[in-house]
C-alpha positions as CSV (number, residue, x, y, z in Angstrom):
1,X,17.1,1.6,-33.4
2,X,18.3,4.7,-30.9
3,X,17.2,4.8,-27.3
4,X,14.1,6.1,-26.7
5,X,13.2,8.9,-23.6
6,X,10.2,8.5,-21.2
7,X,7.9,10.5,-22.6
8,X,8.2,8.6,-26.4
9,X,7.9,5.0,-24.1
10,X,5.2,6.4,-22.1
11,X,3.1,7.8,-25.7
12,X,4.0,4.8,-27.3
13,X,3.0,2.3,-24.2
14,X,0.0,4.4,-23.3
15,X,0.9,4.2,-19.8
16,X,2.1,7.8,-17.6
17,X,5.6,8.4,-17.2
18,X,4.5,7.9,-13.4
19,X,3.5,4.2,-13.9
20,X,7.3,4.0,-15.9
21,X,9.2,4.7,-12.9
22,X,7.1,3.3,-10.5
23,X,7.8,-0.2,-12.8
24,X,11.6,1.0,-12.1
25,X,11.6,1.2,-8.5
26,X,9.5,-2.5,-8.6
27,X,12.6,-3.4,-11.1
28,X,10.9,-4.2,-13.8
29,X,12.3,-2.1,-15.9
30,X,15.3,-0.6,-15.9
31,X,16.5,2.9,-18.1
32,X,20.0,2.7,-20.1
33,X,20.6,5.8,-18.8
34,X,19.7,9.8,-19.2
35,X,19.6,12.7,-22.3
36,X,19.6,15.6,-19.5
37,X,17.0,15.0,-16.3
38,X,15.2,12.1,-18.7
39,X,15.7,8.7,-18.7
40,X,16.6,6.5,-21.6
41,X,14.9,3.0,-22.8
42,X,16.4,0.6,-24.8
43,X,13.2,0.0,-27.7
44,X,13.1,-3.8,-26.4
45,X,11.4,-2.2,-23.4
46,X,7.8,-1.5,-25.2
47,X,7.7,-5.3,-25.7
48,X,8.6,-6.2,-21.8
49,X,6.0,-3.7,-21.0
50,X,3.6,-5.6,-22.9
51,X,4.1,-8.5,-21.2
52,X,3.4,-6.7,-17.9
53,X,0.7,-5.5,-19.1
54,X,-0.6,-8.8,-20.4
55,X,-0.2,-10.4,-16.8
56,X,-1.5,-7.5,-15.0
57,X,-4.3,-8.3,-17.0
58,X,-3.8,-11.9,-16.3
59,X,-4.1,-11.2,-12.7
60,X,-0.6,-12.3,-12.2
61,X,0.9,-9.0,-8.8
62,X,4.0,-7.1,-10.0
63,X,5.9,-9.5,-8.0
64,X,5.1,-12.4,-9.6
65,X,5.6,-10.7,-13.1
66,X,8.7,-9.7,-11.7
67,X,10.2,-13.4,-11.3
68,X,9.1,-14.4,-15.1
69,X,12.0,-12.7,-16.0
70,X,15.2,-13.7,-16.3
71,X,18.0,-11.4,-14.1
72,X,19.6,-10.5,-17.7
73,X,15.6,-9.2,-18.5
74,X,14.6,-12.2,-20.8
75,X,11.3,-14.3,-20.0
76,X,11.1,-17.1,-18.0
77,X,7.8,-18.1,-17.3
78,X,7.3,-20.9,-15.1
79,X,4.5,-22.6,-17.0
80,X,2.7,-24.2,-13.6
81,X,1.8,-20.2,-12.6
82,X,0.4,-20.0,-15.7
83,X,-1.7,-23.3,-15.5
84,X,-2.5,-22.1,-12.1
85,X,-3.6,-18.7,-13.3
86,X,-5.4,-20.0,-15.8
87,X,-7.1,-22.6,-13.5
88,X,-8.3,-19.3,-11.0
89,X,-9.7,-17.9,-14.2
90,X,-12.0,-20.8,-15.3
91,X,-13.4,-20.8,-11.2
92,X,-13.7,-16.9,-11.7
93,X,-15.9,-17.2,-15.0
94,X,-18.0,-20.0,-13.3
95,X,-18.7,-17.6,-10.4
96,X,-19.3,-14.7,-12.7
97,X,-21.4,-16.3,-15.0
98,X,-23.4,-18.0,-11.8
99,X,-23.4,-14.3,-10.5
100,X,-24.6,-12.8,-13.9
101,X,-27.4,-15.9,-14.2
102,X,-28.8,-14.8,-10.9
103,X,-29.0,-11.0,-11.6
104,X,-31.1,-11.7,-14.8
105,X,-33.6,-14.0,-12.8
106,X,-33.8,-11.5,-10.0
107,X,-34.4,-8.8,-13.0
108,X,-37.2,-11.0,-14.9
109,X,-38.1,-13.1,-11.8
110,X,-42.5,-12.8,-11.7
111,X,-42.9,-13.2,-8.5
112,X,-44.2,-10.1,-6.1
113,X,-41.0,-9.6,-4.0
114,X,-37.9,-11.1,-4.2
115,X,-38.1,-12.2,-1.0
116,X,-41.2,-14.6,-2.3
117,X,-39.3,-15.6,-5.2
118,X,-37.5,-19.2,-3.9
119,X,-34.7,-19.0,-6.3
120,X,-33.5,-15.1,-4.7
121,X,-33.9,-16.5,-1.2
122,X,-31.8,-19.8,-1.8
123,X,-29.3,-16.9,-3.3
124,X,-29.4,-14.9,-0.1
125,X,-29.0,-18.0,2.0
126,X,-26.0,-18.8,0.2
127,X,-24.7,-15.5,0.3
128,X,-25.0,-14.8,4.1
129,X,-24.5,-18.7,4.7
130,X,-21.1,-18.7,7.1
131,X,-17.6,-18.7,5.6
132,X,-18.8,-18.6,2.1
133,X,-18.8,-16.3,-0.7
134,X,-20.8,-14.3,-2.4
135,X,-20.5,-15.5,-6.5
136,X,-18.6,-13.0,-7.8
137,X,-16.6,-12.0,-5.3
């Protein structure tokens, strides 16, 4: 397969030729050279960008996505980040899905005002309660 220029990686990635060179500079990819003032990929470099973009989506920083791969631009994942990742995840989901829980009582809760209702109370006490979190966030 023949190298392919920004603008084809950039159409076929569905990411701006901005985010392409900014993923340079961080060295996570790198062009095989230039055709003129554009850069040139090698095609293997649509399937590195999907693994970016899977552990951007992961929550993993550039930085960390940088070390999963090799210096010669293979993978190497270090398993434990991703059984830590995965770990944060499962406490995110809890917290959303306590946050989501409280939004649809507060939405169908009968009482007068929320600030009769017992359950939206204990809510706010735990959300203004010191050095804790609000679920969710």
């Amino acid at each position: 397969m023949t190298e392919l220029d920004i603008a084809e990686v950039a159409q076929r990635a569905g990411l701006p030729a901005s985010t392409l060179r900014f993923y340079e500079e961080k060295g996570l990819i790198a062009p095989t050279g230039r055709r003129g003032l554009r850069r040139q990929y090698d095609p293997g470099v649509l399937e590195r960008l999907a693994l970016i973009a899977l552990g951007r989506t992961a929550g993993f920083s550039l930085d960390e996505i940088a070390r999963m791969f090799a210096p010669d631009g293979r993978p190497r994942i270090d398993r434990r980040m991703l059984t830590d990742k995965a770990e944060e995840l499962d406490r995110r989901i809890r917290e959303l899905g306590a946050l989501r829980d409280s939004l649809r009582h507060a939405a169908a809760c009968p009482a007068p005002s929320h600030l009769q209702c017992p359950t939206f109370r204990r809510l706010l006490a735990e959300a203004t309660a010191s050095g804790r979190r609000v679920p969710g966030r």
